[in-house]
C-alpha positions as CSV (number, residue, x, y, z in Angstrom):
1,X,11.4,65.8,-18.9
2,X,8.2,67.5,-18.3
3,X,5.2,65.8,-17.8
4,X,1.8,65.7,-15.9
5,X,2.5,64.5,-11.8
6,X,2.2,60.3,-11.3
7,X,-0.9,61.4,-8.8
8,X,-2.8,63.4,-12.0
9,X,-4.8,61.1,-14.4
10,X,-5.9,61.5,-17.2
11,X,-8.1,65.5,-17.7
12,X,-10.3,63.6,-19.8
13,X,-12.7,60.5,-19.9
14,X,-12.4,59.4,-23.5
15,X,-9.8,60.0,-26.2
16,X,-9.7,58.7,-29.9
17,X,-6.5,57.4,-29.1
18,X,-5.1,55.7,-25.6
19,X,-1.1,54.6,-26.0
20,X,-0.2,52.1,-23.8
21,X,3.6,52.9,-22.9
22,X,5.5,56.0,-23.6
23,X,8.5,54.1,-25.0
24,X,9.6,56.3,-28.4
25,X,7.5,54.3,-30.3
26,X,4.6,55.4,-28.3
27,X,5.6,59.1,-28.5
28,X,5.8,59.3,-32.5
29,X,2.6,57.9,-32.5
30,X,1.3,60.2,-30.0
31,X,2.5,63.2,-31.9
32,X,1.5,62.1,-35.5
33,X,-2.5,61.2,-34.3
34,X,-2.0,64.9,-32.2
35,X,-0.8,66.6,-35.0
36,X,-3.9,65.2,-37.1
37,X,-5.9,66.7,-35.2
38,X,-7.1,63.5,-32.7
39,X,-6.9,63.7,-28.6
40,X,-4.2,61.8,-27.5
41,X,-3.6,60.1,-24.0
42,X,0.2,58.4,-23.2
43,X,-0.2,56.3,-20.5
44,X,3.3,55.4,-18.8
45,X,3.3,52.7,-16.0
46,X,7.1,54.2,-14.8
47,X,7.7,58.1,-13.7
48,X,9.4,59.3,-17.4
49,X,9.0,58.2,-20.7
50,X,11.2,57.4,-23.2
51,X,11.6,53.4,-22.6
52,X,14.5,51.9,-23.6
53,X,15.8,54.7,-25.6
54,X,17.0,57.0,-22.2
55,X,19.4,59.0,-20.9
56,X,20.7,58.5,-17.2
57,X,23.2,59.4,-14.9
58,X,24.4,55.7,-13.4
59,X,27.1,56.9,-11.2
60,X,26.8,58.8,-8.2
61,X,27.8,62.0,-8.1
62,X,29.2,61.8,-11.8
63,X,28.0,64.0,-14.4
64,X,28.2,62.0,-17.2
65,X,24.4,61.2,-19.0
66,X,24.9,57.7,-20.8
67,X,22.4,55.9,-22.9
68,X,21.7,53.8,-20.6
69,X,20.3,50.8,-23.1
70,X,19.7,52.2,-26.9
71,X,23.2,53.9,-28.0
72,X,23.3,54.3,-31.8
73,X,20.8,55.5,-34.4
74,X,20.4,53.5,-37.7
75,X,16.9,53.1,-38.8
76,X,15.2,56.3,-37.6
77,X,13.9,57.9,-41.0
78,X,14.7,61.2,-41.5
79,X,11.0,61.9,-42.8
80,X,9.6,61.2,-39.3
81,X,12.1,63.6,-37.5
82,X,10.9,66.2,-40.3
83,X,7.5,65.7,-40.3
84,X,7.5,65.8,-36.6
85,X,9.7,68.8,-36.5
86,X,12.6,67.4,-34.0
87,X,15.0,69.2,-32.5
88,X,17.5,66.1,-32.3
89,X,20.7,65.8,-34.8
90,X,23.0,62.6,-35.0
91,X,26.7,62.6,-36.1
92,X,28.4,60.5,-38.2
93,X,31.0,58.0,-36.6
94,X,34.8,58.5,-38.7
95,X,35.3,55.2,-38.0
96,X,33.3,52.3,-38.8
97,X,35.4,49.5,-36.9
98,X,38.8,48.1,-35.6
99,X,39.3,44.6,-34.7
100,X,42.2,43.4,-32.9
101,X,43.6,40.3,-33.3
102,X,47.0,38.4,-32.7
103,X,48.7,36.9,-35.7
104,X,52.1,35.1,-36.0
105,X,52.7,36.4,-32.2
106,X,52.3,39.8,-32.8
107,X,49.3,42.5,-31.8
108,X,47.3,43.7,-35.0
109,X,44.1,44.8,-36.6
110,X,41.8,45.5,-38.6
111,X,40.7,49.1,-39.0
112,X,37.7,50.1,-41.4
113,X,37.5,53.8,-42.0
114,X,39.4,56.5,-42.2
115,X,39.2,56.7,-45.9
116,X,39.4,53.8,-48.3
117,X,42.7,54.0,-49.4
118,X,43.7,53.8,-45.8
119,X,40.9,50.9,-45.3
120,X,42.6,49.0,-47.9
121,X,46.0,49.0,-46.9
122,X,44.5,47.7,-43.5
123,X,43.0,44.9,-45.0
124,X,46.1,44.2,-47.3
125,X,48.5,44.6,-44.3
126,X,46.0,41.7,-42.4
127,X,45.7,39.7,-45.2
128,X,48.4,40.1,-47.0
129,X,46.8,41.3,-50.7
130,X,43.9,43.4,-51.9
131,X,41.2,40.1,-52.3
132,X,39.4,40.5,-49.2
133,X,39.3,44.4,-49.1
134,X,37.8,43.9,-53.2
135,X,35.5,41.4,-52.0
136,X,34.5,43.2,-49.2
137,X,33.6,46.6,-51.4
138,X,31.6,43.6,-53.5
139,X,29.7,42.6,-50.7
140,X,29.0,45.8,-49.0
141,X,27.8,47.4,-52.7
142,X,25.1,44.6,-52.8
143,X,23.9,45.4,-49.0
144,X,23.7,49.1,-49.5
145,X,21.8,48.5,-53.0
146,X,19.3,46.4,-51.2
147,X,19.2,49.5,-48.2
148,X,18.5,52.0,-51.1
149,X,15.8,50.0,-52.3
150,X,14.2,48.5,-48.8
151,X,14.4,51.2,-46.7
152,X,12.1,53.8,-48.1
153,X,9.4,50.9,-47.9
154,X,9.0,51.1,-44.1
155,X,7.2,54.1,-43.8
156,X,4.7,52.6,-46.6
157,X,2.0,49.8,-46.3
158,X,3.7,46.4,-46.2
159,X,4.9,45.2,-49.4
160,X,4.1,41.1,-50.4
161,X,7.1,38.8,-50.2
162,X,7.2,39.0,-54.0
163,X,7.0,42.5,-53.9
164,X,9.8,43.5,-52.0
165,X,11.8,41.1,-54.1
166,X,10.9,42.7,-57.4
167,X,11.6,45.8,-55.9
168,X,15.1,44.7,-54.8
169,X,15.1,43.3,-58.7
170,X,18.4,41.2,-57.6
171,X,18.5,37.7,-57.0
172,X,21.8,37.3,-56.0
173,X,21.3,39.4,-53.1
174,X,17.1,38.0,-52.5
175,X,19.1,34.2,-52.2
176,X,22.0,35.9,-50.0
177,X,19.7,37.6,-47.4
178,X,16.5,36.3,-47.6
179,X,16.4,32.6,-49.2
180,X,19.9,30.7,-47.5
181,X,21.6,31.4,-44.6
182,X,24.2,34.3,-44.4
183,X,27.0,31.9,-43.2
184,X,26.6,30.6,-46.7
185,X,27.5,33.8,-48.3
186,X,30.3,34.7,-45.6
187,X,31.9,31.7,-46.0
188,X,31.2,31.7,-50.0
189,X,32.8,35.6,-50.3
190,X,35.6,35.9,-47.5
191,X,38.4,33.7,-46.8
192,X,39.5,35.7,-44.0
193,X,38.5,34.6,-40.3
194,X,38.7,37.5,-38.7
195,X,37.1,39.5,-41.9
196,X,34.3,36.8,-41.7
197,X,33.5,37.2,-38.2
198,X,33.3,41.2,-38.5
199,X,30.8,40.7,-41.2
200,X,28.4,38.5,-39.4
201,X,28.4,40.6,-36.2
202,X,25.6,42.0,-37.7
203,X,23.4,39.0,-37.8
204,X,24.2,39.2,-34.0
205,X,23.3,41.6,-32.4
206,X,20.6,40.5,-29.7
207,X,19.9,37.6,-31.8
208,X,21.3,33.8,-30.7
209,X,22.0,32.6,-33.1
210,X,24.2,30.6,-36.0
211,X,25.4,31.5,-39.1
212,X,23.9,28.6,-40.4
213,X,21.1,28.8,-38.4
214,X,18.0,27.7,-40.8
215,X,15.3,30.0,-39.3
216,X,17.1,32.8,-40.9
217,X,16.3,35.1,-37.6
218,X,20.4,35.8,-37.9
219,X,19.6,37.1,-41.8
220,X,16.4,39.1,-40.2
221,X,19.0,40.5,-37.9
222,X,21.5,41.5,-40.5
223,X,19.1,43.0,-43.0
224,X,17.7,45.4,-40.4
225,X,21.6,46.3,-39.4
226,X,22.9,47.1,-42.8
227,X,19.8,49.0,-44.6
228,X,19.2,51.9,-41.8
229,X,19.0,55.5,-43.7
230,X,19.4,53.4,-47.2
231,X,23.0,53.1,-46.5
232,X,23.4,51.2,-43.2
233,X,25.3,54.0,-41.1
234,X,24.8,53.8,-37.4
235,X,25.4,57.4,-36.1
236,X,25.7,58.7,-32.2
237,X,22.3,60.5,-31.4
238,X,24.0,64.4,-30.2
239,X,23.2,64.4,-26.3
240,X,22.6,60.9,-26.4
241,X,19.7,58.5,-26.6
242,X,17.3,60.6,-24.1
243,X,17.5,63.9,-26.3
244,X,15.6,61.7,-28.8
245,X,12.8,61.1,-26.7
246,X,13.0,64.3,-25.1
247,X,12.4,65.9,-28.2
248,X,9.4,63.5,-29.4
249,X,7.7,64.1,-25.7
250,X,8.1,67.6,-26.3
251,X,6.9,67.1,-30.3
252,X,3.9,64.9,-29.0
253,X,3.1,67.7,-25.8
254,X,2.8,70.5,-28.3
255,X,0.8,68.9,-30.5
256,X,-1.9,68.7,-28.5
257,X,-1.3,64.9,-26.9
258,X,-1.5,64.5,-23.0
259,X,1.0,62.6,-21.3
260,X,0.6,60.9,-18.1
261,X,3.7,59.1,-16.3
262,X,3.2,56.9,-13.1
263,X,0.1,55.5,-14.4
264,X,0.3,51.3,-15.3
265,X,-2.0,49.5,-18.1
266,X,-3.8,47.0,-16.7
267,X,-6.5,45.8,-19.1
268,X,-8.2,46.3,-22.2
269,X,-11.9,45.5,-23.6
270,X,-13.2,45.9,-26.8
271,X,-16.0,45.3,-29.3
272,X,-13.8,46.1,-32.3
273,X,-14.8,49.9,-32.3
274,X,-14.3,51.1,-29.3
275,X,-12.2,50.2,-26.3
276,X,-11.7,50.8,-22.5
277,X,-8.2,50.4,-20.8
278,X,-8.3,50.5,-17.3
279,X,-5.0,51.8,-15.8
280,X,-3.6,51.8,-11.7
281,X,-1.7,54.0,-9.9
282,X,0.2,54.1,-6.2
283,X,-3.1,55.9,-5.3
284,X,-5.9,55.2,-7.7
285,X,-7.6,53.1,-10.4
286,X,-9.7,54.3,-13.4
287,X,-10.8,53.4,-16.9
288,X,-10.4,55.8,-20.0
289,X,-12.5,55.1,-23.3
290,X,-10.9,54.9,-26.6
291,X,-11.5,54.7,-30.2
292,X,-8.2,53.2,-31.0
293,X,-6.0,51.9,-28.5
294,X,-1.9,51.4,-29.7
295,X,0.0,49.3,-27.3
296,X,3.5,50.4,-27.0
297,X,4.8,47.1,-25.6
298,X,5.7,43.7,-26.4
299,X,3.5,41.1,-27.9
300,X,3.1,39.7,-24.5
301,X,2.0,42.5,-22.3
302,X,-0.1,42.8,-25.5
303,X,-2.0,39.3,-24.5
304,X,-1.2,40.4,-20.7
305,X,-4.0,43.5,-21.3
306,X,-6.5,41.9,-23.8
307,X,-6.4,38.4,-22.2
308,X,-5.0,36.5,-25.5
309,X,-3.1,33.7,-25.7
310,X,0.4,34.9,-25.1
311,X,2.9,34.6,-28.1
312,X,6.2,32.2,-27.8
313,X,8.3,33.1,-25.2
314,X,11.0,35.3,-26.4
315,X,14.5,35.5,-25.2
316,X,17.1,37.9,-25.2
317,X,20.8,37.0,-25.3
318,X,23.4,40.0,-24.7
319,X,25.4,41.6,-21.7
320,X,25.1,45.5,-21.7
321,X,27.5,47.5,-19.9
322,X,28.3,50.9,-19.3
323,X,31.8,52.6,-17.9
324,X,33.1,55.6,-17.4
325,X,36.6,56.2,-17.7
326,X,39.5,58.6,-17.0
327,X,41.7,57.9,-19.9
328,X,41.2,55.4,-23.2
329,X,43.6,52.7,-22.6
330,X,46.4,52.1,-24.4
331,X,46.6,49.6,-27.6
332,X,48.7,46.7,-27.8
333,X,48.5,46.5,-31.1
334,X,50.4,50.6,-31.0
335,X,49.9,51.3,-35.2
336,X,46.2,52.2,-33.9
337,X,45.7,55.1,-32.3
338,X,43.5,54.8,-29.5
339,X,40.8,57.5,-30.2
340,X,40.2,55.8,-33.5
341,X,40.1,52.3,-32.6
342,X,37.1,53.4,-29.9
343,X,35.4,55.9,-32.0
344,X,34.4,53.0,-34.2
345,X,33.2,49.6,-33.4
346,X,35.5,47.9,-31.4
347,X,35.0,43.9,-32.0
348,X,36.5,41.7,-29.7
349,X,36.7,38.1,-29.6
350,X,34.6,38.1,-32.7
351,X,36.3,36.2,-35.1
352,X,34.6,33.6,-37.5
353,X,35.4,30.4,-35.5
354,X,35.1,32.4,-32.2
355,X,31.5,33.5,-32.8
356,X,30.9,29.7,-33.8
357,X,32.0,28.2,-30.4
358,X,31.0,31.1,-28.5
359,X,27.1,30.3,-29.5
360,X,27.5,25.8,-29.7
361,X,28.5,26.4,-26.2
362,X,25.9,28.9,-24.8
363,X,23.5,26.5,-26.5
364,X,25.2,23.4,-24.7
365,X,24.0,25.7,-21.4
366,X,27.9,26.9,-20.4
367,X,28.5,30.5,-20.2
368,X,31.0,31.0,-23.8
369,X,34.6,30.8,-22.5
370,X,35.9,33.7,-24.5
371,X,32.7,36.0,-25.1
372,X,32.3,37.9,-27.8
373,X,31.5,41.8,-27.7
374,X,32.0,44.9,-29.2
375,X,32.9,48.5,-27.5
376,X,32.4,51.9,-28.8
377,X,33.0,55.2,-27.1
378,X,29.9,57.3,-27.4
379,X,32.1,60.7,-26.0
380,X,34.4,60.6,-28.7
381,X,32.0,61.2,-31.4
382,X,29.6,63.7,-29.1
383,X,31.2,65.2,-25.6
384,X,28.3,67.0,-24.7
385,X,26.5,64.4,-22.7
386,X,29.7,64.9,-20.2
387,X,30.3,68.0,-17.6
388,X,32.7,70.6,-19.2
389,X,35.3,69.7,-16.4
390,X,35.3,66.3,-17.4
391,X,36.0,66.5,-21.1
392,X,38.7,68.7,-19.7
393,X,39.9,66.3,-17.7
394,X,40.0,63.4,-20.3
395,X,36.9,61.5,-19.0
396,X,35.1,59.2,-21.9
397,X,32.3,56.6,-21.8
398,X,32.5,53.2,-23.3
399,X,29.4,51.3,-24.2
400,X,30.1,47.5,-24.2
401,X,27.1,44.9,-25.9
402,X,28.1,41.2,-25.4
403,X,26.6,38.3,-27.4
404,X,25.8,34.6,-27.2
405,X,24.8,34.9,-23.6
406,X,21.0,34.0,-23.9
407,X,19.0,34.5,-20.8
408,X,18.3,30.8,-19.8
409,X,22.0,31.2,-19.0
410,X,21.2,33.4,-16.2
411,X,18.2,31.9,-14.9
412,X,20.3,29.5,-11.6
413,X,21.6,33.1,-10.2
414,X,21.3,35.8,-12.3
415,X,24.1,38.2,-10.2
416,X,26.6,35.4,-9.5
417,X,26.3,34.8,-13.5
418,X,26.3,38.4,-14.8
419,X,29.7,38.9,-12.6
420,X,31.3,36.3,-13.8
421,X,30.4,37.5,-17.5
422,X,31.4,40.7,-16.5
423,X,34.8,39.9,-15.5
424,X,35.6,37.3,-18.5
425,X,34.4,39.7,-20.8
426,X,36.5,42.7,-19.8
427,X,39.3,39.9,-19.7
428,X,39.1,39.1,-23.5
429,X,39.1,42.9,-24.0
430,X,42.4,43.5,-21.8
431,X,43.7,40.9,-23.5
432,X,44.3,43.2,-26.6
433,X,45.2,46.1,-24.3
434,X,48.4,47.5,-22.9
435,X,46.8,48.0,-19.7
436,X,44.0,46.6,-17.9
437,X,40.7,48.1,-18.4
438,X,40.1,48.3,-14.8
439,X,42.9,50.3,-14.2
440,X,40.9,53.1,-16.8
441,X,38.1,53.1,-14.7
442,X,36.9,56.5,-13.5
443,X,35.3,55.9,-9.4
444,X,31.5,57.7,-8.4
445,X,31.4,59.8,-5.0
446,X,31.4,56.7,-3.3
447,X,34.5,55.3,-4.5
448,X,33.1,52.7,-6.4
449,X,34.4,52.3,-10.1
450,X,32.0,53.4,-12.7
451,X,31.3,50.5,-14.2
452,X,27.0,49.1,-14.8
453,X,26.6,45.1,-16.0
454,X,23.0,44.7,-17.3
455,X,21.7,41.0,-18.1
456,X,18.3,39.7,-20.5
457,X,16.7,39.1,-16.6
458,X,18.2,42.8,-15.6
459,X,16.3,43.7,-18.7
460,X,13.2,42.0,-18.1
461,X,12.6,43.3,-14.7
462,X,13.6,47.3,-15.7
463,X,12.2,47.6,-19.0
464,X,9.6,44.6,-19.2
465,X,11.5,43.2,-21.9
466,X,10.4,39.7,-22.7
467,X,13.4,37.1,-21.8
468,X,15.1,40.9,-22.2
469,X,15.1,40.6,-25.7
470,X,15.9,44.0,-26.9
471,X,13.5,43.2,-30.1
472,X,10.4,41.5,-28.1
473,X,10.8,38.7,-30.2
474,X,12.2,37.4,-33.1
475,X,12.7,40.3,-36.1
476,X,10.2,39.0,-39.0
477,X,11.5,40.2,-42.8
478,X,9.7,43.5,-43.9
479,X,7.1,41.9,-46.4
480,X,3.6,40.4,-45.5
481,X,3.6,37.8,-42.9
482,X,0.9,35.1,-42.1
483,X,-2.1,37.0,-40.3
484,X,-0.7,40.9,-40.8
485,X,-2.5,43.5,-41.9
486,X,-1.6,46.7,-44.1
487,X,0.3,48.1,-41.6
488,X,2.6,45.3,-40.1
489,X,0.9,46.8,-36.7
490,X,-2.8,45.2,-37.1
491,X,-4.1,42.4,-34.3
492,X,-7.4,40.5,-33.8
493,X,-8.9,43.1,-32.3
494,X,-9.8,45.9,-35.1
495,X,-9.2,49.0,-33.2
496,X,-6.0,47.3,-31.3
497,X,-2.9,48.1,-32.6
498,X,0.5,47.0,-31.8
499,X,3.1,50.0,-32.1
500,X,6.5,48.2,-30.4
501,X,9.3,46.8,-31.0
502,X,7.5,43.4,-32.1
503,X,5.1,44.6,-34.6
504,X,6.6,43.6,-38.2
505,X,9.4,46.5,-39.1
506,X,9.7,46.7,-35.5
507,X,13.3,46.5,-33.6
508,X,15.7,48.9,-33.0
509,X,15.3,52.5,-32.4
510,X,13.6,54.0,-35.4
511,X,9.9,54.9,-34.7
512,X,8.7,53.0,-37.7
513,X,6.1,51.5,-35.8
514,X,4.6,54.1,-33.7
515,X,4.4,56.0,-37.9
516,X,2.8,52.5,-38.7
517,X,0.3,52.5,-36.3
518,X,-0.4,56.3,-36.9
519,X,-0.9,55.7,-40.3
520,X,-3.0,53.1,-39.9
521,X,-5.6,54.9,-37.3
522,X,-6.0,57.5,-39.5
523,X,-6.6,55.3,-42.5
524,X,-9.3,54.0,-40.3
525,X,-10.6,57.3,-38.9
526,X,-10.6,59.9,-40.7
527,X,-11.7,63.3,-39.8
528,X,-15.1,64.5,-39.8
């Protein structure tokens, strides 16, 4: 990715806009305000943008790109990738899911896709009738309802709590996702353990949390899972998660914005209407003036630059890992073919009563003795972010997210802890495999098996992620909170705007906020 040198600074002294961080949020923001006609500085404190939502090469000498954090697209509106003009595409995944599970001594699963008529024998063949299947077409009819409805308002000016629920105009599913907790409704529609647990790995997924949990922050988890794209799909990003912000940088860049990489934040002052954010290099410091200044960071580093009281502590709770491997291993459970049950998410150890004691014992401060995680095989979907001669070959990636493992967990010895994460992890997933998972494992020009363990402290210390929660902090329901403004992006400070992960419809990789904050600067300037 093109951009100026870490020892060039910024060509100009004042800008009507100064974004702190070029994470993706930072970049649609840059390229709306450019596109309006503002100047635009993107201040990055590493040597490439894109944040989170990157492509890398891990493995020596391996020519495989894996997204390294990000991997799947759900909540990136399609208006912001046409009113930006992207070159970037996503593909639709054929399968949604397989679980595997053991029942009466005997390997089986659950497979969702496919086609519904082959979905429904699955469930029927689990299950052993047609109730769960029906009442899981029930359920997922309400969520995609509420999508239709609540996704097209996240590009608009926040709606009031009462708002939002008139425009849902059902109050089965308002008391299901936003009023009791979605255990409650789990437990109240399925009967099914292993169908229970699937559903709630939604309310999951970087969140630690209950089902029953009665801060709802698992139900502001599952709403933002299940309404992406008013239908919930979560689709692999063609070329992976760094052609995304590849093609926003070069969006932003031709629209007039100026990108600087290698250049850290430091500080911000303000009077309300205009600002100064004073940045450091390996060679230099300087100030730059701004009108507007949109911080592309977490609520933290937000206080960190204006010199606020910081926000909670957040904390992040997952186990990321990345592999590349020669072959996809072979299935105990042998009905499933392989390339389906990894094109899909792959739950393991994610039943009901699993996910239960999984989180009651991460909470008692013990590592989960069978941790839950789900696998999906990025490569399967889109081959292009591997060499020709690998595909050939038979090479495929495998992106692995583990939950319940909050970061406190890690906080004694953070590598002695990942490991053994690592390896009781991979042993819940071999435990459903005809062959060990290690024995898939493709080896870098070293020798070394291609294999990358990332923990909440891992994710911390790369990325600045607060407690490495992959959200900055708790997901907050997309009405009007106490002390927002229009936007969902507003702070004290007037001309301060916070265009990350943790502004309200923040979360995820979907450039709502960086529109958010674009919207709300030019609400606030206009032209002329």
């Amino acid at each position: 990715m093109s951009a100026k040198p870490a020892n060039e600074g910024p060509a100009h002294e004042a800008y009507d806009a100064v974004i702190v961080g070029g994470g993706h949020n930072g970049l649609v923001a840059a390229a709306y305000l450019a596109r309006a006609g503002r100047s635009v500085l993107v201040l990055e404190r590493l040597g490439s943008t894109g944040g989170a939502a990157v492509s890398t090469r891990p493995f020596a000498g391996v020519d495989a790109r894996l997204s390294r954090y990000s991997y799947l697209v759900s909540l990136l509106p399609k208006k912001i990738v046409r009113d930006l003009g992207l070159d970037f595409r996503v593909r639709t995944r054929t399968v949604s899911s397989y679980t595997p599970v053991e029942r009466a001594g005997r390997p089986t699963g659950l497979l969702v896709g496919g086609g519904e008529r082959r979905t429904r024998e699955a469930f029927a063949r689990l299950t052993g009738s047609d109730r769960e299947y029906d009442a899981w077409q029930r359920f997922y009819a309400m969520t995609g309802r509420v999508a239709q409805r609540v996704f097209p308002t996240l590009t608009e000016p926040l709606p009031t709590r009462d708002e939002l629920r008139r425009t849902i105009d059902d109050e089965d599913a308002w008391r299901t996702l936003f009023e009791e907790p979605i255990g409650a409704a789990i437990e109240r529609t399925f009967t099914d353990d292993l169908v229970r647990g699937v559903v709630l790995t939604d309310a999951l997924i970087g969140t630690f949390a209950d089902a029953h949990d009665p801060s709802l922050r698992q139900n502001r988890c599952f709403l933002y899972h299940v309404i992406g794209g008013g239908t919930g799909a979560w689709d692999v990003p063609v070329g992976g998660m760094g052609a995304f912000t590849d093609a926003l940088a070069s969006a932003a860049r031709a629209a007039g914005a100026e990108i600087v990489t290698g250049h850290e934040a430091v500080r911000v002052e303000t009077d309300g209407r205009s600002a100064e954010v004073a940045y450091r290099t390996e060679d230099t410091d300087g100030t730059v003036a701004a009108r507007h200044v949109l911080v592309n960071a977490s609520p933290q580093e937000l206080a960190a630059l204006t010199g606020d009281t910081p926000p909670a502590p957040a904390e992040g709770a997952q186990l990321k890992v990345n592999m590349l491997i020669e072959r996809l291993p072979r299935l105990r459970d042998t009905s499933v073919d392989p390339r389906e049950a990894f094109a899909g998410t792959f739950h393991i150890a994610e039943g009901y009563e699993q996910l239960a004691t999984a989180h009651a014992q991460a909470a008692s401060g013990a590592l989960p003795a069978a941790p839950p995680s789900e696998i999906y095989c990025h490569s399967l979907t889109d081959p292009t972010i591997l060499a020709p001669h690998l595909v050939e070959r038979g090479y495929q990636t495998l992106t692995l997210f583990g939950l319940h493992t909050p970061a406190r967990l890690f906080a004694h010895d953070n590598d002695v802890v990942r490991e053994e994460l690592l390896l009781s992890t991979l042993a819940q997933l071999d435990a459903h495999l005809a062959e060990p998972i290690a024995d898939c494992l493709a080896t870098d020009a070293e020798g070394r098996p291609c294999i990358e363990a990332k923990s909440p402290l891992d994710l911390e210390r790369d990325l600045r992620l607060p407690g490495g929660n992959i959200f900055h902090r708790d997901l907050a329901f997309p009405h009007v909170q106490e002390g927002t403004g229009r936007w969902g992006v507003e702070t004290t400070h007037p001309n301060i705007l916070l265009c990350g992960a943790g502004a309200v419809r923040g979360g995820g990789v979907s450039g709502i906020p960086g529109h958010n904050a674009a919207m709300a600067v030019l609400e606030d300037q206009p032209l002329g």
